[in-house]
N, C-alpha and C positions, 0 to 999 in steps of 0.2 A: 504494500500500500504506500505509496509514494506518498510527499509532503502537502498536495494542493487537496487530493483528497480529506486525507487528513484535516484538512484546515478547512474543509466544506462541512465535514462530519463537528465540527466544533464550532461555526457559524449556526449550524443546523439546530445544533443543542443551546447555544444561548439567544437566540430567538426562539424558542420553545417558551426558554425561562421567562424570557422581557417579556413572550408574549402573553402567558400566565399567570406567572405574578402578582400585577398590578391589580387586579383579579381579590387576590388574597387580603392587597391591603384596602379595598375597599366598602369588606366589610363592615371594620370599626368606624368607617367614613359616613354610613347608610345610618346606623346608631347614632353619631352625631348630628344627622340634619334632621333628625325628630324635635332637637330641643332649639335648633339655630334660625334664626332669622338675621334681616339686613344683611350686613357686610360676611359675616361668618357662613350664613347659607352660599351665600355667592363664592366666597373661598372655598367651601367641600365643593360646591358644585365644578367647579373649578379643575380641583383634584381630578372629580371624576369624571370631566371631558377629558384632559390629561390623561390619564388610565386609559382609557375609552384608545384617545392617539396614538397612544406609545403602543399599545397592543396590537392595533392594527397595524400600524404600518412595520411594527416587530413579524408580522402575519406576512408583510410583501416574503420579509428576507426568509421566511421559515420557507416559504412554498418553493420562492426561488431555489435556495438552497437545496431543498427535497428533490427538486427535478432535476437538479444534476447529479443529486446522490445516485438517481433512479440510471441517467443517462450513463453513468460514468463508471456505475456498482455493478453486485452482482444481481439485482433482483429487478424483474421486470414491472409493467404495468400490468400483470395480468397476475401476480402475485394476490393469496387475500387479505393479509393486512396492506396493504396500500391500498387497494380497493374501497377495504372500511373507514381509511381512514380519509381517504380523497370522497366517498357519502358524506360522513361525518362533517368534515372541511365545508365542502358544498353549502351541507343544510345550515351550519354555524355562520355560513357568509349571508344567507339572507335572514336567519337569525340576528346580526349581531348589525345589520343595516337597518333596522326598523325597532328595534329593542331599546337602545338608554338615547337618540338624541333626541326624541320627541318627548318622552319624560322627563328629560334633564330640564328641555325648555321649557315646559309645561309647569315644575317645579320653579325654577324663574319668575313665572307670570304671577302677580297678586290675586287673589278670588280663586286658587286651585284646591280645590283637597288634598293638603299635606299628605295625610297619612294614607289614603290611597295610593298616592306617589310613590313614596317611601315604599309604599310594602310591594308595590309592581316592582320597582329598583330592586330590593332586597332577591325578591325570586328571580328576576332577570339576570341577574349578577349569578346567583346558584346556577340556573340553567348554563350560562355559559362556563361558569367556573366543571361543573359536569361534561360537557362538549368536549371542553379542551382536554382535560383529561383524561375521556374516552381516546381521542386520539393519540396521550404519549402514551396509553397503553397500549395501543395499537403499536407504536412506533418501538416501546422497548421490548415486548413479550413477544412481538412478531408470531401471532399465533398461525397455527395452520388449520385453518376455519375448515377447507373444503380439498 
């Protein structure tokens, strides 16, 4: 395994992480915008577009990365964990475009119901913290589905 590889296989893995992550810390974030308003609500909300950014465009360099893992390695497209895990990808990408900016906004705007917000966010955040997950399981246990 020569050294570009190698250094593909380890962009691969910390775009996984960046893409993840941010995931994790904004749990304790969802908790604090139950009791914040003004300037404080605007700063978590903040955070959580941030998150939101960093993850996806962490998602350009994961995919990239993947497909030249795919091009370059030993396992094809027709392997079943890529398969699962490129469903998985798929459904998480029109998941995660219509999921947190229309709530963030909505949280924003004066006269919303808070706590509806909030608990749509909360689950939103789970479903994809799940997603993503499904797929580094996908990607480390390489199972042989079929």
């Amino acid at each position: 395994m020569d050294f570009s590889y190698r250094f593909i296989i380890y962009l691969h893995v910390l775009s996984a992480i960046v893409s993840i992550g941010p995931f994790f810390i904004l749990v304790p974030v969802i908790k604090k915008l139950k009791a914040s308003t003004g300037e404080k609500l605007a700063a978590y909300l903040d955070i959580f577009r941030f998150a939101v950014w960093l993850s996806k465009h962490s998602g350009h360099v994961l995919v990239g990365s993947g497909v030249l893992l795919v091009l370059l390695g030993p396992w094809t497209w027709q392997t079943p964990w890529i398969i699962m895990t490129l469903v998985i990808m798929f459904a998480s990408l029109f998941f995660l475009a219509r999921a947190f900016s229309p709530t963030l906004q909505k949280l924003a705007e004066d006269g919303q119901d808070k706590a509806i917000l909030i608990a749509k966010l909360n689950r939103t955040t789970w479903i994809y913290i799940i997603l993503l997950s499904a797929m580094l399981w996908f990607m480390v246990v390489k199972p042989p589905l079929w």
